[in-house]
N, C-alpha and C positions, 0 to 999 in steps of 0.2 A: 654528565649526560652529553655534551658536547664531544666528547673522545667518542659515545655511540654513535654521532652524526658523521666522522669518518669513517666508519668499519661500512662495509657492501651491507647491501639492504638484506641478505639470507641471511648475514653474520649478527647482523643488528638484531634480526625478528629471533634468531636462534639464540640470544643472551636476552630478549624479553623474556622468551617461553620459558627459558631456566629460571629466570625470577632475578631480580639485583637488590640486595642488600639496601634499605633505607627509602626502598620506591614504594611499601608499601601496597594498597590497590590498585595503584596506577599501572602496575605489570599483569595483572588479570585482566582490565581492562584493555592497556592495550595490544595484548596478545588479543582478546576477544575481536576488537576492531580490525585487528592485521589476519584471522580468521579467512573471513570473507574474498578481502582482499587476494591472499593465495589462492585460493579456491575460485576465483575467479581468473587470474592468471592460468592455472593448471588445466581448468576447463578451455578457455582460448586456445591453449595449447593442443589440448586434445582435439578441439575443434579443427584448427588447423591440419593436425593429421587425420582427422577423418573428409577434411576436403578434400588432403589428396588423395586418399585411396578412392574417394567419389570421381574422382578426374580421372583415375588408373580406370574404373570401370567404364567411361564416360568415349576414352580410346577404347576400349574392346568394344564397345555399341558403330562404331566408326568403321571401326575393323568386320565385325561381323555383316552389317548396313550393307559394305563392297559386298562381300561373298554372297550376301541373300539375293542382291540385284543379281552379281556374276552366275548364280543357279538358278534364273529366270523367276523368282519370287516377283509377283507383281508391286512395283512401289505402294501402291494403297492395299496392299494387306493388312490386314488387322496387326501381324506384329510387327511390321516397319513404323504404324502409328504409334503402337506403343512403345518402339524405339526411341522415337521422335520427341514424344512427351515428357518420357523419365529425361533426355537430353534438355528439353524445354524446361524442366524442372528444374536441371542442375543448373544450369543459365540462367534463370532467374532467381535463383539464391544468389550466388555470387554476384550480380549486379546488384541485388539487394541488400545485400550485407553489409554492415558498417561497423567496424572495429569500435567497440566501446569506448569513451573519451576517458581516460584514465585518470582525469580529473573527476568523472562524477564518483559518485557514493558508491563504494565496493558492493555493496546490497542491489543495488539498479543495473549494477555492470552484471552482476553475476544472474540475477533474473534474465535478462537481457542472454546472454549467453546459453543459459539451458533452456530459454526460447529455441533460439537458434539451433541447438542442439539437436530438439525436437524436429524441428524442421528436417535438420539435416540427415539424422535416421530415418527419416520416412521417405527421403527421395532417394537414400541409399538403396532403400529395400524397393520401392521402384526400379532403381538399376538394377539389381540384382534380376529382378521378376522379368524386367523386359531382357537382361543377357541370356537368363533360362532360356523365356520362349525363342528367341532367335537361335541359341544352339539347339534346340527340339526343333526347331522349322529347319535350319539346314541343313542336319543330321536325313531329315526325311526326303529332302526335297534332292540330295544330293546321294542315298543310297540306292544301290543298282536295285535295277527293277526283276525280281525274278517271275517268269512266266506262272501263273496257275498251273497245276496239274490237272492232267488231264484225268476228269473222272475213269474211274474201271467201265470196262462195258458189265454192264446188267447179264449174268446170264437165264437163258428163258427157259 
């Protein structure tokens, strides 16, 4: 067992899963225990990329913010507030977030993390909801104006 303690930790967890000769239950087990563990890496991981694509949206709210002001949108419009808020949301995750202590129990890490998760889909869809309305506010606020027609005259 000592020769597994030098092989890389994917190498080591992928010769439990196969099973070793003379280990008995102690290879279901700890493939069960190393379980969590991955699945809570994978998730961090995932997490991590849906931060950034949260930040990717986070400059378009920035980007779009300039044009609403530059098309004379009032700053306290209702959808600069709802700019502001999904922005406000993504800023207080990330200050609040704290990388799971990879000492605790794989079970705590991984709750921990699809907490987070949660979180983090619902301020995504914030973003998303506030970049809509500001591309529908600019869209409007920024196409030309065509004159009414002039009714037909009535005739008598």
């Amino acid at each position: 067992m000592k020769k597994l303690l030098l092989l890389p930790l994917g190498a080591a967890l992928g010769l439990l899963s196969l099973g070793l000769p003379g280990c008995g239950n102690k290879t279901a087990t700890t493939t069960e225990a190393a379980a969590p563990a991955q699945q809570a890496r994978a998730l961090e991981d995932s997490l991590m990329a849906h931060h950034e694509q949260a930040m990717s949206q986070t400059e378009q709210l920035f980007a779009l913010k300039a044009q609403l002001l530059a098309a004379k949108v009032p700053a306290n419009a209702p959808v600069i507030s709802k700019m502001q808020a999904a922005d406000h949301a993504m800023m207080t995750w990330m200050h609040t977030y704290q990388a799971p202590d990879s000492t605790a129990p794989a079970p705590q890490r991984l709750a921990y993390l699809q907490d987070q998760r949660k979180q983090l889909t619902s301020i995504e869809q914030q973003l998303r909801t506030a970049l809509d309305s500001a591309q529908a506010t600019l869209h409007r606020a920024t196409a030309p104006v065509v004159p009414a027609a002039k009714p037909a005259p009535v005739a008598r």
